[in-house]
FIDO-357613 format. One record per atom (N, C-alpha, C, O): residue in three letters; y, x, z. Coordinates in steps of 0.05 Angstrom, whole numbers, plus 5000, padded with zeros to 4 digits. Layout:
<sites>
ALAYXZ;...
</sites>
This chain:
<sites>
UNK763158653301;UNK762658393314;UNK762158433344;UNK760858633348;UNK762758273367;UNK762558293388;UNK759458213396;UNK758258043384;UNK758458363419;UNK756158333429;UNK755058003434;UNK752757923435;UNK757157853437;UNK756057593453;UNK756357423436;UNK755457203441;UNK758257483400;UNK758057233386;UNK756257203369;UNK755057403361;UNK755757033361;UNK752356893349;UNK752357153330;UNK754057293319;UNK749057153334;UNK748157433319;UNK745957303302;UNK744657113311;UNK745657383283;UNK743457243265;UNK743357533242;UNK745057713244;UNK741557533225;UNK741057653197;UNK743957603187;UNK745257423197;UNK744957783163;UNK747257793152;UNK748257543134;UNK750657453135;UNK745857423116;UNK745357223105;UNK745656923121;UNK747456773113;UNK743856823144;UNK744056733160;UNK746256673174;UNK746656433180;UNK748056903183;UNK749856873195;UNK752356813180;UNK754056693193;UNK752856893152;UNK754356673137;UNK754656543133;UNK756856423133;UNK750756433124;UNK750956123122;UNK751655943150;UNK752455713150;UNK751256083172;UNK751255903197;UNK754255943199;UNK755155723203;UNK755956113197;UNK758856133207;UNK760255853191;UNK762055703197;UNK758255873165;UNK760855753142;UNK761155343150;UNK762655153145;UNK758455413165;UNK758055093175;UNK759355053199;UNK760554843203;UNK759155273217;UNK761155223248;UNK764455193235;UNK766155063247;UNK764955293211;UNK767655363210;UNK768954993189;UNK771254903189;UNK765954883171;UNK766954643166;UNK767454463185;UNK769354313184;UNK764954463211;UNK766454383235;UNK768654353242;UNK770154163239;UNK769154573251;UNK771554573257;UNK773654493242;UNK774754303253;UNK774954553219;UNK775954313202;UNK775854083200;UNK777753943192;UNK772753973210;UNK772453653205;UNK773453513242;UNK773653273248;UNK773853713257;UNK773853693278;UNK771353493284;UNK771753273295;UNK768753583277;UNK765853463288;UNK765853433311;UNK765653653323;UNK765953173331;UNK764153263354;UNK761953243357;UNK761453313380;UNK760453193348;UNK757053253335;UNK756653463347;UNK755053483366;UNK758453713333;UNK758453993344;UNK758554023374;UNK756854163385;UNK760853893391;UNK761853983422;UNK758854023439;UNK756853893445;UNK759454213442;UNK757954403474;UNK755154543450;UNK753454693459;UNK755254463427;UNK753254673418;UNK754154923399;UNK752455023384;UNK757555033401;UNK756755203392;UNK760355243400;UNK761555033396;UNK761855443408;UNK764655483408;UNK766155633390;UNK764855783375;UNK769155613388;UNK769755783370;UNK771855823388;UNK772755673405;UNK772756213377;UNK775756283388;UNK776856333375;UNK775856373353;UNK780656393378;UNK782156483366;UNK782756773368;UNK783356793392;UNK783057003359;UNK783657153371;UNK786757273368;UNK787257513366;UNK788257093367;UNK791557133365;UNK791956983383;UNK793557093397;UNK791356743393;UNK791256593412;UNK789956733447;UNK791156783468;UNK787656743442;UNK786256853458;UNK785756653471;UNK786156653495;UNK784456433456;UNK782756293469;UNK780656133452;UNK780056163428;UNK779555923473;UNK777255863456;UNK776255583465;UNK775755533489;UNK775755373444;UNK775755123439;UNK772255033434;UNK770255183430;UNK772454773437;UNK770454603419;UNK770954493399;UNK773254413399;UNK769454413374;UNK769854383347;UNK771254173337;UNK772254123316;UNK770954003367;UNK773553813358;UNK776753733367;UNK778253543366;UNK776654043376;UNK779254033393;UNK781653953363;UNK781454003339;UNK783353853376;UNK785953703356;UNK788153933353;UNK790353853344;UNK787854163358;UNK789754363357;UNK790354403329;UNK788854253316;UNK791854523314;UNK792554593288;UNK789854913280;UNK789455113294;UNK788654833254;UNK786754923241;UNK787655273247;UNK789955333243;UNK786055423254;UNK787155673256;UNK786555803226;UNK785455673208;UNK787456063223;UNK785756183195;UNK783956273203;UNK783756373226;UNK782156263182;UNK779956293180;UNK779056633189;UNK777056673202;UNK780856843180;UNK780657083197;UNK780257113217;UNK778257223227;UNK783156973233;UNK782656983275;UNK781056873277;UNK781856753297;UNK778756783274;UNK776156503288;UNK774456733285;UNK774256903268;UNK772956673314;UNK769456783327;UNK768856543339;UNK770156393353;UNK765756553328;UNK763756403332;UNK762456483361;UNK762256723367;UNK761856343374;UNK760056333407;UNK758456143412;UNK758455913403;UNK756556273431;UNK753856043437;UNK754755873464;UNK754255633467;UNK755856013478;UNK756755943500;UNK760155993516;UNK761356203511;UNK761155823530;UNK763455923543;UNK763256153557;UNK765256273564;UNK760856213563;UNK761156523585;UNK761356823562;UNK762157053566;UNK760056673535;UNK759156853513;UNK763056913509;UNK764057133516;UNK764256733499;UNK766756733496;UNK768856973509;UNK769957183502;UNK768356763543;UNK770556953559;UNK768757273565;UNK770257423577;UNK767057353562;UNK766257573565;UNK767957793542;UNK768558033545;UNK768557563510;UNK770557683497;UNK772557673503;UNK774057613484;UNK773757703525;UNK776757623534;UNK777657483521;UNK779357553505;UNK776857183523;UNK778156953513;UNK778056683547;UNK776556633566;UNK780556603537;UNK779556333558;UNK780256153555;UNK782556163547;UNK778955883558;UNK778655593558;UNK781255493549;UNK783455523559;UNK780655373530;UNK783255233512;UNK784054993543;UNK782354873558;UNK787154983545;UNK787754773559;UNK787754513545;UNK787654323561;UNK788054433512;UNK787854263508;UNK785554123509;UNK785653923525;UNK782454163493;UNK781154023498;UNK778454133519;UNK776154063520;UNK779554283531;UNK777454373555;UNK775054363555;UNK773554203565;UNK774654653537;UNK771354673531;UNK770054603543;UNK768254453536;UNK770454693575;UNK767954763603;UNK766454473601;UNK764154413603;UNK769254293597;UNK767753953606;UNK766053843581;UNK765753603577;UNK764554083562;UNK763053983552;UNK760253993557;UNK758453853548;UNK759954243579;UNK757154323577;UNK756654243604;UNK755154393616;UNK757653973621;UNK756353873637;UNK755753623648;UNK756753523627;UNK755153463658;UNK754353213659;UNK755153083672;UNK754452853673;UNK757453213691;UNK758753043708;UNK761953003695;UNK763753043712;UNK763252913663;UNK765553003657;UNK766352793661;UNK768652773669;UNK764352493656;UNK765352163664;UNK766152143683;UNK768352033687;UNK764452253703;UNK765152193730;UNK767552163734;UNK768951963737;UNK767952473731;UNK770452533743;UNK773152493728;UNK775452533736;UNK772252393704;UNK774652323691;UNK774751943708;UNK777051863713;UNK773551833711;UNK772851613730;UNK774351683761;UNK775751523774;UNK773751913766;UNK775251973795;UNK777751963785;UNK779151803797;UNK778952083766;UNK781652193766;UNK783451903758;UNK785851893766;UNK782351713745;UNK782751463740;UNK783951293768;UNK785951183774;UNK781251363782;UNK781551193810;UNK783451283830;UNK784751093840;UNK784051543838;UNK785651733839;UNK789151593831;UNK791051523845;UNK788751603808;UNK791951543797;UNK793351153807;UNK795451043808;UNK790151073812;UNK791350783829;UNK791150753857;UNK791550543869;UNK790650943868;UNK790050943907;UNK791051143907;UNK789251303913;UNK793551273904;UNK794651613905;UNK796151513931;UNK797151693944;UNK796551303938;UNK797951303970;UNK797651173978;UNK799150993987;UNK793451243979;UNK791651174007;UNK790251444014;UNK789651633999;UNK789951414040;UNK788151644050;UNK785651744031;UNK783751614025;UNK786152014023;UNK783052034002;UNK781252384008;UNK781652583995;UNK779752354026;UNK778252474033;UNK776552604014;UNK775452463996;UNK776252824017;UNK774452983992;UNK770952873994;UNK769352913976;UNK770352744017;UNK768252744018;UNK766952454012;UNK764652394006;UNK769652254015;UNK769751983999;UNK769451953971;UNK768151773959;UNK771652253955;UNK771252223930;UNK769752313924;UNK769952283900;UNK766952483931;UNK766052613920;UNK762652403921;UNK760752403905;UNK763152243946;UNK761551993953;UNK760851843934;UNK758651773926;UNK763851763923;UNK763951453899;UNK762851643874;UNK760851553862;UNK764051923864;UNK762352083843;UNK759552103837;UNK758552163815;UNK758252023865;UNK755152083870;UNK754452373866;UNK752852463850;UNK756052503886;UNK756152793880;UNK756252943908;UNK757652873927;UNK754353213907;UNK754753313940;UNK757653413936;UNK758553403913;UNK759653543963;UNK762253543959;UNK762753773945;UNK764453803927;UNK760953933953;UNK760454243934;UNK761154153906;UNK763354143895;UNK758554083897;UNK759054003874;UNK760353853859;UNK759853873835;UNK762253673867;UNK763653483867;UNK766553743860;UNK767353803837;UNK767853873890;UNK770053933876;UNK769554243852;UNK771354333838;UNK767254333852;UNK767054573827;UNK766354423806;UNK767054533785;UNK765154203801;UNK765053983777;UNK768553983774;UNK769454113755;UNK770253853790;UNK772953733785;UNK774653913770;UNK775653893748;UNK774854153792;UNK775854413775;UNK775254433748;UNK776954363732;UNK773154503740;UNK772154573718;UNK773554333700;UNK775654413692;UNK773054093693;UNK773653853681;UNK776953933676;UNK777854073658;UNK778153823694;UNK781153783703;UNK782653993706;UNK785153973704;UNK781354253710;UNK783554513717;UNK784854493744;UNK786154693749;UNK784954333760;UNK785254293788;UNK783054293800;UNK780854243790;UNK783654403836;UNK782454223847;UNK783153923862;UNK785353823858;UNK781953843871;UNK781353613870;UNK783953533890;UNK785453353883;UNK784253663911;UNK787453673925;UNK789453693911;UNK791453553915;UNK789253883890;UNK791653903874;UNK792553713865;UNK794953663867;UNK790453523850;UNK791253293836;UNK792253073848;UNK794252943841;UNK790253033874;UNK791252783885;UNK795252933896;UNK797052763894;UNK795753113903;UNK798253203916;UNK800153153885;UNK802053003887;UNK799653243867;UNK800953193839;UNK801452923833;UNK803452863821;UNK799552713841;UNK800152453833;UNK801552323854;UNK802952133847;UNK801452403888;UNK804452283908;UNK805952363898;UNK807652193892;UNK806652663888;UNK809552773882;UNK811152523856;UNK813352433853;UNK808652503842;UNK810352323822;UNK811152093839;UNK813552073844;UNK809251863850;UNK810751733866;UNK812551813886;UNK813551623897;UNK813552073895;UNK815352153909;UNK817752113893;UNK819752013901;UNK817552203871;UNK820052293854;UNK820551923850;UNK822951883856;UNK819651753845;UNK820751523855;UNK821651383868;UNK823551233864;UNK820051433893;UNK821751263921;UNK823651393922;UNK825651253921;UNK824351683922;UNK826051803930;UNK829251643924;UNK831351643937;UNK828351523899;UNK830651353890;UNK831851023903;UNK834050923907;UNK828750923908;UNK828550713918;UNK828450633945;UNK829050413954;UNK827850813957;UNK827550833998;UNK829150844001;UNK830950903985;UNK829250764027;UNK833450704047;UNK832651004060;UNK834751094069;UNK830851154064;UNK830751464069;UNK828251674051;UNK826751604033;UNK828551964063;UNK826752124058;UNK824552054064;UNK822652024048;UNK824452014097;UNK821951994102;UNK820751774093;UNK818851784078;UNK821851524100;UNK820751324076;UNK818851274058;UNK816851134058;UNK820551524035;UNK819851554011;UNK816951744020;UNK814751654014;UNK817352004036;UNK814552144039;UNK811652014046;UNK809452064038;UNK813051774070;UNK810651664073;UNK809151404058;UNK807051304066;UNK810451324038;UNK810551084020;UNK809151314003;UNK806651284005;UNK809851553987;UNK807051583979;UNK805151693980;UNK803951803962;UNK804751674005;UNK801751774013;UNK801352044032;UNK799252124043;UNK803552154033;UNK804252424051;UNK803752334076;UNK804652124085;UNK801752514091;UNK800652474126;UNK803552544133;UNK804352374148;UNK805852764128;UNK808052854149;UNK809352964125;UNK808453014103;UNK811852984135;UNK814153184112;UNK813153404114;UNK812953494091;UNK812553524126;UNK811753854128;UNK810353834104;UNK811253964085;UNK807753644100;UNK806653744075;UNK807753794043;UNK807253964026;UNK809453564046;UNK811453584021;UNK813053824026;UNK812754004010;UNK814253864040;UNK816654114043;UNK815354404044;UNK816754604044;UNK811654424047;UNK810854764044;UNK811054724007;UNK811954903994;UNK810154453995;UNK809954513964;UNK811654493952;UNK811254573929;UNK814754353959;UNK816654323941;UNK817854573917;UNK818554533894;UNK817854853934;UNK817855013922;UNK816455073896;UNK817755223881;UNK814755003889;UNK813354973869;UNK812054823853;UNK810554893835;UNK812854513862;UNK812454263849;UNK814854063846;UNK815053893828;UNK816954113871;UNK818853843858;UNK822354063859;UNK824453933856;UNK822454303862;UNK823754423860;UNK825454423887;UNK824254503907;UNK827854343888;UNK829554333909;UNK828754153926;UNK827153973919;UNK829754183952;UNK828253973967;UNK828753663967;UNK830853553959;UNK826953553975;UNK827153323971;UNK830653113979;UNK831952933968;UNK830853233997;UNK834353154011;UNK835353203980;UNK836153023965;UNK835053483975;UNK837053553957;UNK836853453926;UNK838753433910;UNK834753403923;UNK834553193898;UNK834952973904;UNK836452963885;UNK835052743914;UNK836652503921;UNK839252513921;UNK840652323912;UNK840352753932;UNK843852833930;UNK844552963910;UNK847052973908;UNK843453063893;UNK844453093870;UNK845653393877;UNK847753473868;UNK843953553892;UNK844953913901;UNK846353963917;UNK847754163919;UNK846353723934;UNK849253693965;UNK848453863971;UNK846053923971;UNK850654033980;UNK850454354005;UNK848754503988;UNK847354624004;UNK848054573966;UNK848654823957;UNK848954883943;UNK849054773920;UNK849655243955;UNK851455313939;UNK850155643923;UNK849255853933;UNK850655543895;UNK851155643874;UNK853355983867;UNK855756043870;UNK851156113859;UNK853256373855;UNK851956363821;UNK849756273813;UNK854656523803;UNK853956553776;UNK855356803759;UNK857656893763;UNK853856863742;UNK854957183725;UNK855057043699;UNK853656843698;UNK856457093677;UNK856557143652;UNK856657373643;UNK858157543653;UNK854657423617;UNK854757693609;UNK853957613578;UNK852757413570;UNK854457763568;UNK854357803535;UNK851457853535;UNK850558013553;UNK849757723515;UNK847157743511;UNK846757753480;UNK848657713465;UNK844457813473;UNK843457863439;UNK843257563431;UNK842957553407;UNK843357313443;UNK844357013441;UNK846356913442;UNK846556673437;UNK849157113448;UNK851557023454;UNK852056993489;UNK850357053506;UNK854456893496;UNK854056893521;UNK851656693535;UNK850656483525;UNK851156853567;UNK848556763572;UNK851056683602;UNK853256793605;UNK849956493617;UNK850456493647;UNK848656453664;UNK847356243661;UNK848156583680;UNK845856643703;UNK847256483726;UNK849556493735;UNK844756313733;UNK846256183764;UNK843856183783;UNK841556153775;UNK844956233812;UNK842256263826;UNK843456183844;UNK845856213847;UNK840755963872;UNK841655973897;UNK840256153909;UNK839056313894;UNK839956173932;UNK839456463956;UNK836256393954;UNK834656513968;UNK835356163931;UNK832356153930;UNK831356233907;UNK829056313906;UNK832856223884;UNK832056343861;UNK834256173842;UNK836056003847;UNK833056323812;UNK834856153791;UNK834855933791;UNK832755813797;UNK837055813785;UNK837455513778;UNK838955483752;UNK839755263741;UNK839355763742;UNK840755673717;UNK841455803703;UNK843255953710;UNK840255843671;UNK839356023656;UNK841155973632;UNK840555743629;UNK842956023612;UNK843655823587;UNK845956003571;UNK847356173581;UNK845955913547;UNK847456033527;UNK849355853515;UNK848955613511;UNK851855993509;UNK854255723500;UNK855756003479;UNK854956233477;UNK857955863466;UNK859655993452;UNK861756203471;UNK862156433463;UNK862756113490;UNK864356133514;UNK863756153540;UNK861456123550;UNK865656203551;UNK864356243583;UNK865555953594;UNK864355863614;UNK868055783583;UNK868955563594;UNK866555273597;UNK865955123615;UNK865655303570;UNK863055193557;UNK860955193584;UNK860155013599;UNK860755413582;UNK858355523604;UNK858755333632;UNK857055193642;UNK861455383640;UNK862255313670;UNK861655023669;UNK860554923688;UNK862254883649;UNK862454523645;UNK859454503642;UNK858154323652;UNK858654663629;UNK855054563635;UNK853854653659;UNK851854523666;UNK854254783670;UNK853454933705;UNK854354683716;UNK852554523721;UNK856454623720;UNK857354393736;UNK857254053731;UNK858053853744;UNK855554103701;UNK854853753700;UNK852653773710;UNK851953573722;UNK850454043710;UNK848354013719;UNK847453983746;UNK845353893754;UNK849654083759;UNK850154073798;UNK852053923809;UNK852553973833;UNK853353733795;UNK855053623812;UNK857053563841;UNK859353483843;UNK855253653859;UNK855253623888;UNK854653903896;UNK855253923920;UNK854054083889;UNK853954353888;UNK855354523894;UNK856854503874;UNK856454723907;UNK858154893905;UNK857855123889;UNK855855263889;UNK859455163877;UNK859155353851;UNK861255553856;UNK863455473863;UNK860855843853;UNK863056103858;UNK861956253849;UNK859756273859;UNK862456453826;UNK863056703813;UNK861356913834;UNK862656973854;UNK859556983834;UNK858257193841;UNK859157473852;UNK859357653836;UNK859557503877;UNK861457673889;UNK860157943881;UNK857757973885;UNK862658283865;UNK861558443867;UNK861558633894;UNK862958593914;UNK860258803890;UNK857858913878;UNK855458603887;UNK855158463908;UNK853858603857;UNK851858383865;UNK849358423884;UNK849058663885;UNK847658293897;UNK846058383911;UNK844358513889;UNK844858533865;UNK841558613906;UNK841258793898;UNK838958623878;UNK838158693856;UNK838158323899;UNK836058153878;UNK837658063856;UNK836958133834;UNK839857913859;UNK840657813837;UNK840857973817;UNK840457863795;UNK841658293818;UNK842158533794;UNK838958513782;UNK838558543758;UNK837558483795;UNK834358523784;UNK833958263770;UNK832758253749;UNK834958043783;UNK834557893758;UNK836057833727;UNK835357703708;UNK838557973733;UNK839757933706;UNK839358203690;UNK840058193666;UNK838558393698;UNK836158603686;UNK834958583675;UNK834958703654;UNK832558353687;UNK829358333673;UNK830658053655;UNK828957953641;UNK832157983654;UNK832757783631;UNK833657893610;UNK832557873588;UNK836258073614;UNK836858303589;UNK833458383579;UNK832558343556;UNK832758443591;UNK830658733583;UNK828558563573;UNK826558663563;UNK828958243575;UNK826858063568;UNK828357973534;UNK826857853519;UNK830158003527;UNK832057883505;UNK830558173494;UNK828658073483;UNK830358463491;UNK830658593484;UNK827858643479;UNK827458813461;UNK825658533490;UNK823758473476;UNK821158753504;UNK818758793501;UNK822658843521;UNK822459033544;UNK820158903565;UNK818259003576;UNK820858733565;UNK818558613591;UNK819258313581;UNK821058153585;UNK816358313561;UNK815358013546;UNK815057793575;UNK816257573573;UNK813657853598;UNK813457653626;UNK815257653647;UNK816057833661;UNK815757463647;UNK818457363668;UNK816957173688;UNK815956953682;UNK817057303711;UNK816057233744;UNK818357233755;UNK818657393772;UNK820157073749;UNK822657023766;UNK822656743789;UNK821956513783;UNK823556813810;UNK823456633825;UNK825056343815;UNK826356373794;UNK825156133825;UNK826055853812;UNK827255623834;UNK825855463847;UNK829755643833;UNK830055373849;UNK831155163832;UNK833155193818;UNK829954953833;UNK830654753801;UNK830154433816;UNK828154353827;UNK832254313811;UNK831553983818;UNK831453953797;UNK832954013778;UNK828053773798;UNK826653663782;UNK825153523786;UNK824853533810;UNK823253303773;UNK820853133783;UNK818253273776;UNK817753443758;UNK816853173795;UNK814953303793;UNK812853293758;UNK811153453753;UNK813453143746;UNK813253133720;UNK813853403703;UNK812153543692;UNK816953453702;UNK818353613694;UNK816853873702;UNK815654013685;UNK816853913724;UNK816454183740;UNK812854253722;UNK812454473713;UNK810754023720;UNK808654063705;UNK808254053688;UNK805854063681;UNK810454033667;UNK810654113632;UNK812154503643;UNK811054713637;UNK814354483656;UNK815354803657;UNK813454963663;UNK812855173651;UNK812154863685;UNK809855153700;UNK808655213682;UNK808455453677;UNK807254983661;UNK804854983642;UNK806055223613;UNK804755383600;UNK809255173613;UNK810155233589;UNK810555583605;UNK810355753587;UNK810855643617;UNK810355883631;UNK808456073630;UNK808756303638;UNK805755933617;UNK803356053619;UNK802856083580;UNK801556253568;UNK803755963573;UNK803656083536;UNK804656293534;UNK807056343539;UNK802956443527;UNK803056693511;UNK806256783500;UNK807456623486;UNK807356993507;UNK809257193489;UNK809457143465;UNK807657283455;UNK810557003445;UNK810457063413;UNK809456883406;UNK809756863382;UNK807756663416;UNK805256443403;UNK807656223407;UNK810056243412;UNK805955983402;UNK806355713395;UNK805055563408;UNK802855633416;UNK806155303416;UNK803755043421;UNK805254823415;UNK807254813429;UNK804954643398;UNK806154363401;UNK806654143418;UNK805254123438;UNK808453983414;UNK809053733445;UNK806053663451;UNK805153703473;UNK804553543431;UNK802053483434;UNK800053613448;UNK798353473460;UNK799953893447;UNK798054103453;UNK799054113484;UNK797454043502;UNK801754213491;UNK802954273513;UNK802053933534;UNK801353953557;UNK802253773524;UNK801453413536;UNK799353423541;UNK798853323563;UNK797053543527;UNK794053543532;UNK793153753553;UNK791253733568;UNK794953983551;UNK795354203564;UNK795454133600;UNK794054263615;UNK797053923609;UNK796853883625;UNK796153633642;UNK796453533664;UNK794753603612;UNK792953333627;UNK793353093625;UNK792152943641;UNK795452963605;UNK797152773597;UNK796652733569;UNK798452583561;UNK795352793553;UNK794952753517;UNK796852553506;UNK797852563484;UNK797352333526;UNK799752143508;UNK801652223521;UNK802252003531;UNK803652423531;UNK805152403530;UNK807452563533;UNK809052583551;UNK807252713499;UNK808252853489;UNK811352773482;UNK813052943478;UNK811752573483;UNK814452583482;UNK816452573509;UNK818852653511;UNK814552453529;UNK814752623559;UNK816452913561;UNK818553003569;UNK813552983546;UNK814153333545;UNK816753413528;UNK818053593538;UNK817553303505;UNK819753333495;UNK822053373512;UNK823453563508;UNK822353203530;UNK824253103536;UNK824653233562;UNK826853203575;UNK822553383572;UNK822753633597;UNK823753743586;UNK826053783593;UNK822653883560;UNK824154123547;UNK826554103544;UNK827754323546;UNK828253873538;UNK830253833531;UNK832653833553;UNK835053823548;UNK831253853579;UNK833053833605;UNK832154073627;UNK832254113651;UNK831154233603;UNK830054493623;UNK832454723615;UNK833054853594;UNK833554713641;UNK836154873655;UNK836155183659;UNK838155313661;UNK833055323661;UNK833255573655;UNK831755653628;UNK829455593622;UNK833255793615;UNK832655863582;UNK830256113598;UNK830056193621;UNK828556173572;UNK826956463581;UNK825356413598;UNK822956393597;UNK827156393618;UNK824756363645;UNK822456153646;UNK820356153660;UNK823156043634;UNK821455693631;UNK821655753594;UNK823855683585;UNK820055833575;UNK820355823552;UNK820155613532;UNK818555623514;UNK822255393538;UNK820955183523;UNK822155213491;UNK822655043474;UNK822255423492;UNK823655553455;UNK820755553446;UNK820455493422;UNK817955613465;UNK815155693449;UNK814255383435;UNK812455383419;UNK815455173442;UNK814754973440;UNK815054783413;UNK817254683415;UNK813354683383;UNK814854653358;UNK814054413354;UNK813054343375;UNK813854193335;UNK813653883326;UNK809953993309;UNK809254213301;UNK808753803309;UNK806153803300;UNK806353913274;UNK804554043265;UNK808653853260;UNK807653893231;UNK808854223221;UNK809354303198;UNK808954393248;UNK809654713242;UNK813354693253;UNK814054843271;UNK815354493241;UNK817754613245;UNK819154643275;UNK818154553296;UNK820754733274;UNK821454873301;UNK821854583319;UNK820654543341;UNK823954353305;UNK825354173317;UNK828054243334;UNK829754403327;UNK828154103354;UNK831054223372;UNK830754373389;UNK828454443396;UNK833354493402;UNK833154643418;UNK836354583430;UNK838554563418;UNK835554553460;UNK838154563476;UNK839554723462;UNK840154643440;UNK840254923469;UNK842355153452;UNK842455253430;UNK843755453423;UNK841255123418;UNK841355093385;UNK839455213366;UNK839155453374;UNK837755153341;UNK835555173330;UNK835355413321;UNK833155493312;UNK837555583322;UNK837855773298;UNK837456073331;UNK836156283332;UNK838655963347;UNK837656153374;UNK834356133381;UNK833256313393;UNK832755903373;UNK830155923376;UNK829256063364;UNK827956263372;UNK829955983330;UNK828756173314;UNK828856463315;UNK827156603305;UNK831656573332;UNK831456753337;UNK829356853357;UNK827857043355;UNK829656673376;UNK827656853400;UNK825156803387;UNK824757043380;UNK823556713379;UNK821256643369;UNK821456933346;UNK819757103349;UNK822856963331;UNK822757243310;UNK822157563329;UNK820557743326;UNK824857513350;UNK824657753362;UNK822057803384;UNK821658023396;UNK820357563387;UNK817357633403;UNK815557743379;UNK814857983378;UNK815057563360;UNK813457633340;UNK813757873328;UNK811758013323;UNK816857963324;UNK817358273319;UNK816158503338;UNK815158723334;UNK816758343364;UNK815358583386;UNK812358643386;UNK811258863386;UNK811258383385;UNK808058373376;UNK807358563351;UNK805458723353;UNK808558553332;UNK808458633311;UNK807258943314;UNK805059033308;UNK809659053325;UNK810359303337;UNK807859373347;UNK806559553336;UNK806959243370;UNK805359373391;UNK803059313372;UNK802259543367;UNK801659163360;UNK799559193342;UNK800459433323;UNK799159633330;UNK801859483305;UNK801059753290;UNK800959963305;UNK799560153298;UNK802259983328;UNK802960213353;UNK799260263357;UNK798260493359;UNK797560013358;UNK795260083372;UNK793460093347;UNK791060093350;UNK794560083323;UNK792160183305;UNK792160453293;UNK790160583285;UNK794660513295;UNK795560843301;UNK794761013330;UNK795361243336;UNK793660863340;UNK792661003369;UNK789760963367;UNK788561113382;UNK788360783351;UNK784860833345;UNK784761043335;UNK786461183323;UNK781961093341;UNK780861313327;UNK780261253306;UNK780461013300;UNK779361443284;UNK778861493265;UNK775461403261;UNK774161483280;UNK774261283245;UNK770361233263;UNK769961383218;UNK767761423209;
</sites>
């Protein structure tokens, strides 16, 4: 048993586990902030009424505290976010984030919101974090982008649209696009005008795979029967795009990325840190990042992945990212299954999920007997 999870007499500690663990089944919140549980296949760790699917009863440890937890190398469930149980400011700021989502393109000063919170600013944005998993910038910048990804449609321009929601200058939008609305803003309104697209096909343990990248990263990850297949889905997805066959010898980045994708099918390097250039809304882009951070080999449902990032209703949202998410692997939305366990769909077909989902679990497999053959003997 680990040093930090509830310690009691042998007797005691049965009887006390067997009650944390009907908790948890009953999903009590009676229980929340007085007592945690973790997974340890998951590697993380909840309150007793988090809505996640019942773990077995094996993987579960009992904890007094969140610090007791992550000291076992566990960390904070994204669905129901332990931290915001053990403190007193979780109204608040679920009250800020409210107010937040209806004034997202008015001026909002950290020291305004942290004002109306009744909170010093200190405390105000290490309260927010904790609650929300952002800071407090993050969020308000996450909720223009979504109104961005609208005007963008509706404004007679860019700038327009930047300053309609709530952006002081383009510069600010254009340092984060990279990592919140994908391509730049021009270029999502045009539908990928002016650029241009290089792409490889190569035989993969999925059938053929086609890799497409601009000079900023992938844009395009996917598996078909054919390579003709392949080309008609590259080009419904870019339209306005220029698209050309990948001149050899390939550079030397692009060879590295269709490497660590092989070597990622093959079960070689489970984490993929590949760069990403993707038109998307900023919606989209915050179900992928999120689905980026689940675990090698595990699971989470539309539901879990929705709560995950801070949206609980709206999991079919999330569906429907997955369903238009353009790089396979890199963005794993294969980890992703229907509440009631079955796989559901998959862009490139159910029977390729089930595969990739077999061939992680196989690797896991591996590396656990690998390391019980490497314990000692006690």
């Amino acid at each position: 048993m680990q040093r930090n999870e509830i310690e009691t007499g042998a007797g005691a500690r049965s009887e006390q586990e067997a009650l944390y663990w009907d908790a948890v089944l009953r999903r009590d919140r009676y229980w929340d902030g007085k007592f945690f549980f973790g997974v340890l296949t998951t590697g993380v760790y909840c309150r007793p009424s988090c809505r996640c699917r019942a773990p077995l009863r094996k993987n579960v440890r009992f904890f007094q505290s969140p610090a007791d937890a992550e000291s076992a190398g566990l960390r904070p469930c994204q669905r129901c976010r332990p931290l915001a149980t053990v403190g007193p400011d979780a109204d608040r700021i679920r009250k800020i984030c409210d107010y937040i989502g209806c004034h997202a393109n008015d001026p909002l000063p950290l020291n305004s919101l942290a004002s109306r919170a009744g909170l010093s600013t200190f405390h105000f944005q290490r309260s927010f974090k904790t609650v929300v998993g952002l800071t407090p910038r993050q969020f308000v910048e996450a909720r223009r982008l979504e109104l961005l990804k609208g005007n963008l449609r509706s404004q007679p321009s860019v700038t327009a649209a930047i300053y309609e929601a709530g952006f002081g200058s383009g510069s600010r939008v254009y340092e984060r696009v990279d990592t919140r609305l994908g391509m730049t803003p021009s270029s999502y309104r045009e539908g990928g005008k002016n650029i241009a697209i290089s792409y490889v096909t190569v035989e993969s343990a999925l059938g053929r795979m086609m890799i497409g990248a601009t000079d900023r990263g992938l844009c395009f990850v996917q598996f078909a029967d054919d390579d003709e297949e392949l080309l008609r889905m590259l080009r419904a997805e870019y339209p306005a795009a220029r698209i050309d066959p990948a001149r050899r010898p390939y550079s030397e980045q692009f060879k590295s990325w269709m490497i660590a994708l092989q070597e990622h099918l093959k079960g070689k390097e489970p984490s993929l840190d590949l760069p990403l250039d993707l038109r998307a809304t900023a919606f989209q882009m915050k179900v992928w990042q999120y689905l980026q951070s689940v675990p090698y080999g595990s699971v989470q449902t539309y539901s879990e992945v929705a709560a995950g990032i801070g949206q609980p209703s709206a999991s079919r949202a999330v569906a429907r990212a997955c369903a238009v998410n353009r790089v396979a692997l890199v963005v794993p939305c294969h980890r992703v299954i229907r509440g009631d366990g079955e796989l559901a769909g998959y862009r490139w077909g159910t029977e390729r999920k089930r595969s990739l989902l077999d061939r992680e679990r196989a690797v896991l497999g591996v590396k656990a007997r690998n390391e019980v053959l490497r314990s000692p003997v006690c």
